[in-house]
C-alpha positions in Angstrom: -19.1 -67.4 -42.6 -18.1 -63.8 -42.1 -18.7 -62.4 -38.9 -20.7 -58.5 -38.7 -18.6 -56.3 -38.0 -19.1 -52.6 -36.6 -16.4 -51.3 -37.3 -15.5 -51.9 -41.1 -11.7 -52.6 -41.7 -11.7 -52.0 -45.2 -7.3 -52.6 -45.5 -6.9 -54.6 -48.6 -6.4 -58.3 -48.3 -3.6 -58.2 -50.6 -2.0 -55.1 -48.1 -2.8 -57.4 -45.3 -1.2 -60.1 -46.2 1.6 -58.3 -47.0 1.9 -56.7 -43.8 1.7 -59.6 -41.6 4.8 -60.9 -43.6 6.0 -58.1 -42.7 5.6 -57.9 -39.2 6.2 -61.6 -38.4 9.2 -61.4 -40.2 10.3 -58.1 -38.1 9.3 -59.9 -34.6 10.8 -63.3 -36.0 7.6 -65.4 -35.1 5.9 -66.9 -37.6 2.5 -67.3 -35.3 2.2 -63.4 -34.9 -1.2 -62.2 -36.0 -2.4 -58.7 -37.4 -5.4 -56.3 -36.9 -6.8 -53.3 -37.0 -7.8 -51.6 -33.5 -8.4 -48.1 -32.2 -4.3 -47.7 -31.1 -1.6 -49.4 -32.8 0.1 -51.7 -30.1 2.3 -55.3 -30.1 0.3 -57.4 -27.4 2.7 -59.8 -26.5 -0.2 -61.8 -24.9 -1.9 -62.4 -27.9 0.9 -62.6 -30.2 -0.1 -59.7 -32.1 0.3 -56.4 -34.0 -2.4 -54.0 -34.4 -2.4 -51.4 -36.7 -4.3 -48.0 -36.4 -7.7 -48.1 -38.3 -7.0 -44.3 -38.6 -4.7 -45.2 -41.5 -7.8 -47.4 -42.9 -9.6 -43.7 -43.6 -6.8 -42.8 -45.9 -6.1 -43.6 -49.5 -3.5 -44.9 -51.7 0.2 -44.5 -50.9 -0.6 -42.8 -47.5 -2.1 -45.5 -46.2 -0.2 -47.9 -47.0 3.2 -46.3 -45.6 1.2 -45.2 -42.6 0.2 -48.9 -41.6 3.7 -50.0 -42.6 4.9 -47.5 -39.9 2.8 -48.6 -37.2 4.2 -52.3 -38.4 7.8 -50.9 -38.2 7.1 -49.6 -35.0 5.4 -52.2 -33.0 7.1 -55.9 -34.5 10.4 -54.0 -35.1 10.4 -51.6 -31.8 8.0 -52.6 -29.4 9.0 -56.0 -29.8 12.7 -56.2 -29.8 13.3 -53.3 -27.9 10.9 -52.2 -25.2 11.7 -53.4 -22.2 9.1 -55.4 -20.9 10.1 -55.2 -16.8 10.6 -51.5 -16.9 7.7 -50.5 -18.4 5.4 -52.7 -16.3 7.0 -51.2 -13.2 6.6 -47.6 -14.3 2.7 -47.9 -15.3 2.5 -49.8 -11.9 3.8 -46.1 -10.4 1.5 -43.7 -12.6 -1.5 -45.5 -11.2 -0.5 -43.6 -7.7 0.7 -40.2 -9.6 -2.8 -38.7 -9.2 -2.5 -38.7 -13.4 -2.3 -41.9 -14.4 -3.9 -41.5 -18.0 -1.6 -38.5 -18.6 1.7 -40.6 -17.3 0.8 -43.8 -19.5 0.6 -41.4 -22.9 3.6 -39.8 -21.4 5.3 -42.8 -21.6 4.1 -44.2 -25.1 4.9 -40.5 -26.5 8.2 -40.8 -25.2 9.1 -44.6 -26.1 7.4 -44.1 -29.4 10.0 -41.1 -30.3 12.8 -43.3 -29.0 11.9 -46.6 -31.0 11.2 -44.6 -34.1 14.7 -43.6 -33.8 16.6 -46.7 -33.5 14.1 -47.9 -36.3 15.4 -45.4 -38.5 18.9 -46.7 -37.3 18.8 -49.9 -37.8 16.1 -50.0 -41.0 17.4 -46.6 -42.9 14.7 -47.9 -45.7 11.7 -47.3 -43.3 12.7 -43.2 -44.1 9.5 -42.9 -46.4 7.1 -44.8 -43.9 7.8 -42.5 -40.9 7.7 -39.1 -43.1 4.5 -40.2 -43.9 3.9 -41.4 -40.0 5.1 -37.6 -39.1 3.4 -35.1 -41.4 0.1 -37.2 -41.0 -0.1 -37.5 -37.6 1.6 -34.2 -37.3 -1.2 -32.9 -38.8 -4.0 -34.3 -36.7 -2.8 -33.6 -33.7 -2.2 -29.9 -34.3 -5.7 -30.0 -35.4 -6.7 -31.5 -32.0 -4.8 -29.1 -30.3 -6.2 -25.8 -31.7 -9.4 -27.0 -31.1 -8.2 -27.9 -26.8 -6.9 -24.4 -26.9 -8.7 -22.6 -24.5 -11.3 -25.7 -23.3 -9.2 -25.8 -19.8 -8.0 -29.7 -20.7 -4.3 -28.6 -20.0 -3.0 -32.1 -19.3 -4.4 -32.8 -23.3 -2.6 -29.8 -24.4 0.1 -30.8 -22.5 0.8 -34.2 -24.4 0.3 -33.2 -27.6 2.7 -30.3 -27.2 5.5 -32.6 -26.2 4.8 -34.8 -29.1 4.8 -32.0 -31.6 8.6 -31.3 -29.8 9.7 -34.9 -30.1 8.9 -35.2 -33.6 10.2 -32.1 -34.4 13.4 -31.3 -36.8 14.8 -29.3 -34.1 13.2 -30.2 -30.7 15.2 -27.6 -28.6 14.5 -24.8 -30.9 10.5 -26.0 -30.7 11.1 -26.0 -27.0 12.5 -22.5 -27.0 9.9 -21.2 -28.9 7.3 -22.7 -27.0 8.6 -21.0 -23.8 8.8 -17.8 -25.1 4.8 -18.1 -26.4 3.9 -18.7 -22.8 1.6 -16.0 -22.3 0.2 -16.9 -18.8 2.7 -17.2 -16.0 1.3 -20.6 -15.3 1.8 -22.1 -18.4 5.6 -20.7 -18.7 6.6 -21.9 -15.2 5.1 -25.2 -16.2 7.0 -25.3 -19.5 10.6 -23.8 -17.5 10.7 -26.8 -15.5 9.8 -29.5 -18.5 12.4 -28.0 -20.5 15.2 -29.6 -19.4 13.7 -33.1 -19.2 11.8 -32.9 -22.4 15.1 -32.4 -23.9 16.5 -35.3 -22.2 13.5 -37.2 -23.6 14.8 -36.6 -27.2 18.3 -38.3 -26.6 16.3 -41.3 -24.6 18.3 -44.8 -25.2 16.3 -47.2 -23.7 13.1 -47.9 -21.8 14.4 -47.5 -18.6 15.5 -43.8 -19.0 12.4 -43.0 -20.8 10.3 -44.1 -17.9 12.7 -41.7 -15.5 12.5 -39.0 -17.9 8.7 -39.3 -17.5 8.2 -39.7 -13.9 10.3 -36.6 -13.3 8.0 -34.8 -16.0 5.3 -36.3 -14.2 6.3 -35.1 -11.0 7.3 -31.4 -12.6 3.8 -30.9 -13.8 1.5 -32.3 -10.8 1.0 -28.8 -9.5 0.1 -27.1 -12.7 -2.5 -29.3 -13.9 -5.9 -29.5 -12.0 -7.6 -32.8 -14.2 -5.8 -35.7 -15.5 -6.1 -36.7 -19.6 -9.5 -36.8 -20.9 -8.9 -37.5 -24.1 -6.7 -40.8 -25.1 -4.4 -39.6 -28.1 -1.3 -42.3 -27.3 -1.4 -45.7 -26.3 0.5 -48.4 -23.9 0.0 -50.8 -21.3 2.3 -54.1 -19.9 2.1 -55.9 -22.9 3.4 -53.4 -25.4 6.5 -55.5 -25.0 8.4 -58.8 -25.5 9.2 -60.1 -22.1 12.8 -60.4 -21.8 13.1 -63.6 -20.6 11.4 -65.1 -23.3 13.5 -63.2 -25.8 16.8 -64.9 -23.8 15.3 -67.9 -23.6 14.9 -68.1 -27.4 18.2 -67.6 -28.0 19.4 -70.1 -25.7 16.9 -72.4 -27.5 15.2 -73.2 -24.1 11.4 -73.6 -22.8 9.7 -70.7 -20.8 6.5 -71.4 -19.9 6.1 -74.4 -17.5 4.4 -77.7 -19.0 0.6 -78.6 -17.2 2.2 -81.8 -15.9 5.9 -82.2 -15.1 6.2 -86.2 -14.9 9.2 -87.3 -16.0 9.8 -90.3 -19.2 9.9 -93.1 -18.6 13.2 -95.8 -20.1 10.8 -97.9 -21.8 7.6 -97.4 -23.1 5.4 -100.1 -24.4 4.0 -100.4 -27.6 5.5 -96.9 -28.6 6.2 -95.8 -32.5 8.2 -92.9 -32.5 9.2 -90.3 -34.9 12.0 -87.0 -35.6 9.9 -84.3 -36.6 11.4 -80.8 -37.0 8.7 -78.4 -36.7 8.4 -74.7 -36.1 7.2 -72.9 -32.6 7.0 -69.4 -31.5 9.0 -70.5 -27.8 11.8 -71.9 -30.2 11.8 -69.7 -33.0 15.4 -69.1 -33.3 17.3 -70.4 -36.3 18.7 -73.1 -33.9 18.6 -76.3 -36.3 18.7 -78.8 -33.1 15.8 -77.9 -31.7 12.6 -80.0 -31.5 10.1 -77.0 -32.3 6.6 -78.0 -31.6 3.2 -76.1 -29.8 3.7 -78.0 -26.5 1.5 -77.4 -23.6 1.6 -80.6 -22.2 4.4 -83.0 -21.9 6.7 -85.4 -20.5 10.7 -84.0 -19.9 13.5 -86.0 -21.6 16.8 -86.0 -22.3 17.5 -84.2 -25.0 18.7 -85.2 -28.2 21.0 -84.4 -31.1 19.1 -84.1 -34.1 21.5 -81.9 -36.1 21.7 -83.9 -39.2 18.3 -82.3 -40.5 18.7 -80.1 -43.5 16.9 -77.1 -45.2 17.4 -74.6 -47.7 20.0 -71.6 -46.3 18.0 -69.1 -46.8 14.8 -70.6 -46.2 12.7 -70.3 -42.7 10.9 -73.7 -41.7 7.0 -72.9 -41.6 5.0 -74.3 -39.0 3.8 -78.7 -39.6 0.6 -79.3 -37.6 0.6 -83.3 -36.5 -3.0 -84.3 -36.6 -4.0 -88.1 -35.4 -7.4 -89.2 -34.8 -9.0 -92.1 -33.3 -10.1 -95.4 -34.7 -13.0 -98.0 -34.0 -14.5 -100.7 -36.8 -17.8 -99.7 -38.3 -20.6 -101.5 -37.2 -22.6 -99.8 -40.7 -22.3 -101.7 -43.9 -21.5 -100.6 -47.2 -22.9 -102.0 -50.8 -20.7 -104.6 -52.4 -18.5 -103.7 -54.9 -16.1 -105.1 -56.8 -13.6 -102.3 -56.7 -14.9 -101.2 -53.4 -13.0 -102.4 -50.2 -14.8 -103.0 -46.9 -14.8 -100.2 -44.0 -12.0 -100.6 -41.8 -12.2 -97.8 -39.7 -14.3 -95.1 -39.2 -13.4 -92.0 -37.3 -14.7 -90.7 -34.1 -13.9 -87.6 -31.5 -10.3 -87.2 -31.5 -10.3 -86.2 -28.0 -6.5 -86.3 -27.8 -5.4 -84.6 -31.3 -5.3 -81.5 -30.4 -3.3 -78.6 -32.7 -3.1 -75.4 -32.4 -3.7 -72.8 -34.9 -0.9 -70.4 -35.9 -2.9 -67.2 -36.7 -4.3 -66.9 -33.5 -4.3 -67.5 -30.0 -7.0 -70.4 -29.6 -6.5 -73.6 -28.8 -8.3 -75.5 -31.9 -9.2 -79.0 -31.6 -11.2 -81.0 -34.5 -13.6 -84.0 -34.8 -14.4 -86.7 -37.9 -18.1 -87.4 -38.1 -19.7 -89.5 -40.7 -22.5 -89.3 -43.1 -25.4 -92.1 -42.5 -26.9 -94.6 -45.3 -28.8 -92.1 -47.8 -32.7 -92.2 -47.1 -34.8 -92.9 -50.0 -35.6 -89.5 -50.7 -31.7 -88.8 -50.5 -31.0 -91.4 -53.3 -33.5 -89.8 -55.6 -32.2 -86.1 -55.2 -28.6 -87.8 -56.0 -30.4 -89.5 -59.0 -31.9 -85.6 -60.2 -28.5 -84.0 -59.6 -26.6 -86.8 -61.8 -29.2 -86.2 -64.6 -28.2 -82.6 -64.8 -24.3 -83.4 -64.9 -23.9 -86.5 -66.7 -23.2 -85.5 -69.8 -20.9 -83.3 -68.0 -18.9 -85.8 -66.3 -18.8 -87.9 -69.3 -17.2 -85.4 -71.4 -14.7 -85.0 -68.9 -13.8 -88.2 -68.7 -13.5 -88.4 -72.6 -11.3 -85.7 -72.4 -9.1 -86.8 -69.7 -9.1 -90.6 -71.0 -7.6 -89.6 -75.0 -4.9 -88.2 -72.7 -4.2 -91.3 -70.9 -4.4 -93.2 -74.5 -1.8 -90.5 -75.7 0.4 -91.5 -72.8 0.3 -95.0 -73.7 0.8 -95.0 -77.1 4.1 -93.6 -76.9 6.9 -95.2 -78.2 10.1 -95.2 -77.2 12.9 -96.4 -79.6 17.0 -96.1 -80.2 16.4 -99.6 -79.0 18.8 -102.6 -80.0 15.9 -105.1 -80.5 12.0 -105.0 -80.9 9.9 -103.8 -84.0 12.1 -101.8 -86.4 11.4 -98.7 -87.3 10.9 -97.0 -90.6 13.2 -94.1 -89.7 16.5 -96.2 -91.3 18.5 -93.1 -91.4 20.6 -94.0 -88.2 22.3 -97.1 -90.2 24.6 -94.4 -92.2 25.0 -92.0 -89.9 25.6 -93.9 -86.3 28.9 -96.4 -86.0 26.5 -98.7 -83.9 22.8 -97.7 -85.1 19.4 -98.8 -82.8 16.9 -99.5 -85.4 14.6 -100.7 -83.0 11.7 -99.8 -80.7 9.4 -101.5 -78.3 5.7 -100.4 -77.8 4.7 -99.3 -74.5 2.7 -101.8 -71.9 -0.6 -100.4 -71.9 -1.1 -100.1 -67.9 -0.9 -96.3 -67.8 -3.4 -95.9 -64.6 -3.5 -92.5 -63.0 -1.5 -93.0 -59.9 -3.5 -90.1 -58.2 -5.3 -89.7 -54.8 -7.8 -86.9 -54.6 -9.5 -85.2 -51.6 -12.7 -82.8 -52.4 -12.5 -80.8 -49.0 -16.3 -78.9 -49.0 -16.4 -75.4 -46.9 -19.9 -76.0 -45.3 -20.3 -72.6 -43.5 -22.8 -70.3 -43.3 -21.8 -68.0 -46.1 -21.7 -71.3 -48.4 -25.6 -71.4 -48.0 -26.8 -69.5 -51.0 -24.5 -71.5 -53.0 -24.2 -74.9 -51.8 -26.5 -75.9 -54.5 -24.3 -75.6 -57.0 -21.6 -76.7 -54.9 -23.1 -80.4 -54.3 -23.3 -80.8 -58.3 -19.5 -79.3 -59.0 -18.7 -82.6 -56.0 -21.1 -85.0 -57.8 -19.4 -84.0 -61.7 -16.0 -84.6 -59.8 -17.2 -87.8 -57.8 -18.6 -89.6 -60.6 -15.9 -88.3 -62.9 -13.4 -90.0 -60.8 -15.1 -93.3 -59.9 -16.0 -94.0 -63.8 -11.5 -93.3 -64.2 -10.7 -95.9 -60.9 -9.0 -92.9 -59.0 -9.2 -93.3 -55.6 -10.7 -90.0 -53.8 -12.3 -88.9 -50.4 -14.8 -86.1 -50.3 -14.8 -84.3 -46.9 -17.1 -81.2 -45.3 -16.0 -79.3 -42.5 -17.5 -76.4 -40.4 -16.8 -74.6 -37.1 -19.4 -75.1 -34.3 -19.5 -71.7 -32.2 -21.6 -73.2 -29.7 -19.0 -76.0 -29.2 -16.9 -74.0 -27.7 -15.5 -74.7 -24.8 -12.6 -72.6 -22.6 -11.5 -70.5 -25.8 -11.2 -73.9 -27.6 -12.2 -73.8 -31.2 -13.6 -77.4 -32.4 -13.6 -77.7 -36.2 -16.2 -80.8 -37.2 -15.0 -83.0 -40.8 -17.9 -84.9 -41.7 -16.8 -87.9 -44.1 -18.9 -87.7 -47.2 -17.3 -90.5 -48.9 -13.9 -92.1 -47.6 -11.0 -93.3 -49.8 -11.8 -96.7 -49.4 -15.6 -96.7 -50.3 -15.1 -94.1 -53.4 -15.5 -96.3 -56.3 -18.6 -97.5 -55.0 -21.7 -96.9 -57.4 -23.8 -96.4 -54.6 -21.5 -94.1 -52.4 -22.5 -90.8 -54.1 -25.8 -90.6 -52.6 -24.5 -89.2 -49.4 -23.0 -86.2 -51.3 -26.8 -84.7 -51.3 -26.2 -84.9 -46.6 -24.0 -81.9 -46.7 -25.5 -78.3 -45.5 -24.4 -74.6 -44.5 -23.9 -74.6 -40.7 -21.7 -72.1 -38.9 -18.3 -71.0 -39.2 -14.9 -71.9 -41.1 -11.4 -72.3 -40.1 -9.6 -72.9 -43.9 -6.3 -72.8 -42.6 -6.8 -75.8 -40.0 -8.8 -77.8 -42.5 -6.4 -77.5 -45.1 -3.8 -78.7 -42.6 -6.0 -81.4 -41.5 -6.8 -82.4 -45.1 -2.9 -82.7 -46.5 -2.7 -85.1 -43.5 -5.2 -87.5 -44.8 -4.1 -87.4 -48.3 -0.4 -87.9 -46.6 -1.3 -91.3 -45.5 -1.9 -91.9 -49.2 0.7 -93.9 -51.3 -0.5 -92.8 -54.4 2.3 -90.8 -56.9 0.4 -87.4 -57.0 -2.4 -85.9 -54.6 -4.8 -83.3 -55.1 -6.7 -81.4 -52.8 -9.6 -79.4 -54.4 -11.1 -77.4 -51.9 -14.8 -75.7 -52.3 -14.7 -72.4 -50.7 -15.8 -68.7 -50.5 -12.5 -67.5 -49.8 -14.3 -65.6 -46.5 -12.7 -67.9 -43.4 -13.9 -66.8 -40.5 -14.4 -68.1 -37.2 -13.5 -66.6 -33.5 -10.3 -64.8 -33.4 -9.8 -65.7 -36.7 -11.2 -63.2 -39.5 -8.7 -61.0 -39.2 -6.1 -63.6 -40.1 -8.1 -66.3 -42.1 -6.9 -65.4 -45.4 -3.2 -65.2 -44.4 -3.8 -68.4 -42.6 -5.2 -70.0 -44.9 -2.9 -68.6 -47.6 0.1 -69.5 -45.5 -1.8 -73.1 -45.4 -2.1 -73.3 -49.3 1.8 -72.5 -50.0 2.7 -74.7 -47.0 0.4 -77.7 -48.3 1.8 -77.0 -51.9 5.8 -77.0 -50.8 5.1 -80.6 -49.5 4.2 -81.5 -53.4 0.5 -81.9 -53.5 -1.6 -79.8 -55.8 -4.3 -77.5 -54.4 -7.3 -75.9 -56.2 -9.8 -73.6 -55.3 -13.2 -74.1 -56.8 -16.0 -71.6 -55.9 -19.3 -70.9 -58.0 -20.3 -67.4 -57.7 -23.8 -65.9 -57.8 -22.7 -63.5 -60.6 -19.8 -62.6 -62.8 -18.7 -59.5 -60.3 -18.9 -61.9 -57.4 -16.6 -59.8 -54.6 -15.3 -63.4 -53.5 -13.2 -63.3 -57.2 -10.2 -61.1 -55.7 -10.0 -62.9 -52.1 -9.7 -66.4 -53.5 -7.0 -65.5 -56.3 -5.3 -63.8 -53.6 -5.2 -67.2 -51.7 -5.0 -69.3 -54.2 -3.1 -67.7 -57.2 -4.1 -69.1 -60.5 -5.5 -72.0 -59.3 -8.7 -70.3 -57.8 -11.4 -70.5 -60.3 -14.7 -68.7 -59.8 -17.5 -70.1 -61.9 -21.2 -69.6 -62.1 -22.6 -72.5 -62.6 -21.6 -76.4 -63.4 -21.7 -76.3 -66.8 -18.6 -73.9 -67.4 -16.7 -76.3 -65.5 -15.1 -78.5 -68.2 -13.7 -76.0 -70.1 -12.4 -74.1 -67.4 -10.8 -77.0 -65.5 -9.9 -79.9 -68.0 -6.6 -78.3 -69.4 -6.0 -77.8 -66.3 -6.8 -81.3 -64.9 -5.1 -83.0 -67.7 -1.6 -81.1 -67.3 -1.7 -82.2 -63.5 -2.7 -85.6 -64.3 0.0 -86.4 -67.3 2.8 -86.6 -64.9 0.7 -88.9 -62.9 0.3 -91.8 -65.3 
């Protein structure tokens, strides 16, 4: 479901995905998030970059080097070299200045020049993006200025002079310059005694000078200008900056922030499994291969251990494995009998203790399993309707996948030394020792497959969930007439639920594994319906977890989406998310596919969902087109499954 937006970020999801990739790779933190806002800015509370939605206004090549600038400049800069301590304490000061908005964009001006300097340093390739930054901006804020000229808003003209000297090719000259134009007495004593500092500003090396630069500006100018800044042209506050600690703390591979408890482990613990996992976290992002990397908030201190005999790819970065458990209790609810089926062992309830958070955002995101009741009557005989209109469908299909299974097993392997001979008799004058033999393949080619339908039952779905239910009843039936095991899931983000920031994503079990080749099973497919919001990322995450429990050679996840997640403090990042979710899910060796059917050809969700997805998003229109779109498909995935 996409949220309504005021403000209309139209950046390119293809540009923004690109970007964040950028930018975490800049900050070195894979669960840094990007968005557009009114002033470009790292907040290091959030854990995110925001880019200027002034560059959103401009087209093509501009805008694109103009948001890579602000990236450059705030995951590159802000992040790695602002100090965090030293601007805090000077923005503490210019609220007691008597000009507090004009010593903050004092301060951001100043910094800005500085970090765009040592970005140019240390990235020479980042030339084009700040040429652009510079004659765009350049230009805007001239504009601005002609038009203060004369309005009595000296602290405005003020700023935006100094940044037009800073970002000049020759900032002394501009200095000069801007003296000798002076024409008021005012305005050239005002400009005499910034002269010297201003130029100091320009050979600024680190945040700590800047800040003294600009509280001697500040306290140059206090007696020339009557009114503070009116107008907010520059932007900065306390968490424009990586705190420092942290940073050290990373490279030590150590733990920052203080756990909620602090109990201590215990030597034995009862009834215990326990498990290595090397996992990724922003508090232990370095490249440190010994260190347990997990989302910890709560915890229990132990000694720690050497786990340095992991491995990974030298020029790979880990990405980020969420652990997701959930509760068990029997199931007092009984199912049809079945000779294939197996009875309920388990049926899952509110996982109050798996929690995991989610690594495009800030909130704490928590999920629950609820399950679909016996089909009424009326339920059975809307099932009945639905598997009239894609029978025929299914059974084609099925055909179709079936002659490749038979294929399969009618393949003979020979160069054998005893079994049926073979009429190709030519090896007996050419080979010293020929095999004339060949032995007929044991027909119990079964597709060694597990497959998990995961349903996106949001709001935005609801137009569409029509045809949704029959693509889910071609697959279920499809898949229960070939014996391959399969779960079909629907999951949906309850606003109201939430609770203290904490994001609760609901997965209601259609049809488990274990009850899948029932006859009677698909009835329940007709209980699913549009609700609120969706979290793709997490539920992909969630879903590669329950097909990992599965022992089965080859697992497919199809998931049924838009390609709009969206939830709180997550449409900015949803399709990055749940992009980096899909390539994560894929690199652990499961297949994912992206089925969505459209309300017309043009359908806008087309580009989103092949941006996620790749080639294996399909847009469709209705249930019919299915089998020719898919089954070539389908068949290549399955082959190496038999």
């Amino acid at each position: 479901m996409r949220y309504v937006s005021f403000v209309e970020d139209a950046m390119p999801l293809q540009l923004h995905m690109e970007l964040l990739d950028l930018a975490q790779t800049l900050a070195r933190s894979r669960t840094l998030a990007l968005a557009a806002a009114a002033h470009d800015r790292f907040d290091w509370a959030r854990q995110r970059v925001a880019v200027n939605r002034f560059w959103l206004s401009r087209v093509g090549l501009e805008q694109k080097l103009g948001l890579k600038s602000d990236v450059y400049l705030r995951a590159l800069g802000s992040a790695m070299y602002t100090d965090a301590k030293s601007l805090r304490t000077y923005l503490q000061s210019a609220q007691t200045s008597g000009l507090p908005n004009f010593s903050r964009q004092l301060l951001a001006i100043c910094e800005d020049a500085r970090l765009e300097r040592l970005c140019l340093e240390i990235r020479p390739g980042t030339e084009n993006a700040f040429m652009t930054r510079t004659r765009v901006l350049g230009g805007f804020y001239r504009e601005q200025l002609q038009h203060l000229l004369g309005q009595g808003r000296e602290a405005d003209v003020v700023l935006l002079q100094i940044y037009e000297i800073l970002h000049s090719v020759a900032p002394t000259a501009q200095m000069s310059s801007l003296v000798q134009r002076s024409s008021q007495v005012s305005r050239a004593g005002l400009w005499k005694g910034l002269a010297p500092w201003v130029n100091q500003a320009v050979d600024a090396k680190s945040t700590a000078e800047a800040a003294r630069i600009c509280s001697a500006i500040v306290m140059s100018v206090r007696q020339f200008l009557q009114q503070d800044a009116a107008t907010e042209f520059f932007f900065t506050d306390e968490y424009n900056a990586r705190e420092q600690s942290e940073t050290h703390a990373e490279e030590q591979g150590q733990r920052q922030s203080p756990l909620e408890n602090a109990d201590a482990q215990q030597e034995e613990l009862t009834g215990s499994h326990h498990q290595s996992l090397s996992t990724w976290h922003r508090e232990t992002q370095s490249h440190l291969s010994d260190a347990m990397k997990m989302d910890l908030e709560r915890g229990t201190k132990t000694k720690s251990e050497n786990v340095s005999g992991q491995w990974q790819m030298a020029n790979e970065e880990p990405g980020p494995i969420h652990v997701v458990q959930g509760n068990a209790s029997n199931s007092e609810e009984s199912w049809p009998d079945d000779n294939d089926a197996k009875p309920s062992e388990r049926i899952a309830t509110p996982n109050s203790g798996s929690e995991a958070t989610d690594p495009s955002n800030r909130m704490d995101v928590r999920h629950v399993f609820l399950d679909a009741t016996a089909p009424s009557h009326e339920e059975v005989l809307e099932y009945r309707q639905m598997l009239e209109r894609v029978d025929w469908i299914s059974r084609r299909l099925q055909r179709t996948i079936e002659s490749n299974v038979e294929n399969k097993k009618l393949a003979t392997p020979s160069d054998r030394f005893r079994g049926r001979l073979s009429r190709k008799l030519v090896h007996v004058v050419i080979d010293q020792n020929p095999r004339l033999f060949y032995k007929r393949d044991s027909p119990s080619a079964s597709i060694d497959a597990a497959f998990l339908l995961l349903v996106d039952c949001s709001g935005s779905m609801h137009d569409r969930l029509a045809e949704t239910k029959l693509g889910v009843v071609l697959f279920h039936e499809t898949l229960r007439r070939l014996r391959v095991p399969h779960a079909i899931v629907g999951f949906w983000e309850d606003s109201e639920e939430l609770h203290d920031q904490r994001g609760v994503t609901l997965f209601q079990r259609i049809i488990p594994f274990e009850h899948s080749l029932s006859k009677e099973s698909g009835a329940r497919i007709v209980q699913m319906a549009s609700h609120l919001d969706n979290r793709d990322g997490y539920a992909i995450r969630v879903a590669a977890s329950m097909l990992g429990r599965r022992a089965e050679q080859r697992k497919f996840l199809i998931v049924f989406s838009d390609g709009e997640p969206a939830a709180l403090d997550y449409e900015g990042n949803g399709a990055a998310d749940t992009h980096a979710a899909v390539i994560q899910v894929r690199r652990q060796g499961y297949d994912v596919l992206n089925l969505f059917f459209a309300s017309s050809a043009d359908d806008v969700h087309k580009t989103s969902i092949e941006t996620i997805y790749g080639d294996k998003g399909i847009v469709l229109q209705n249930v019919e087109q299915l089998p020719d779109r898919l089954a070539g498909a389908l068949k290549k995935l399955l082959h190496t499954a038999l």
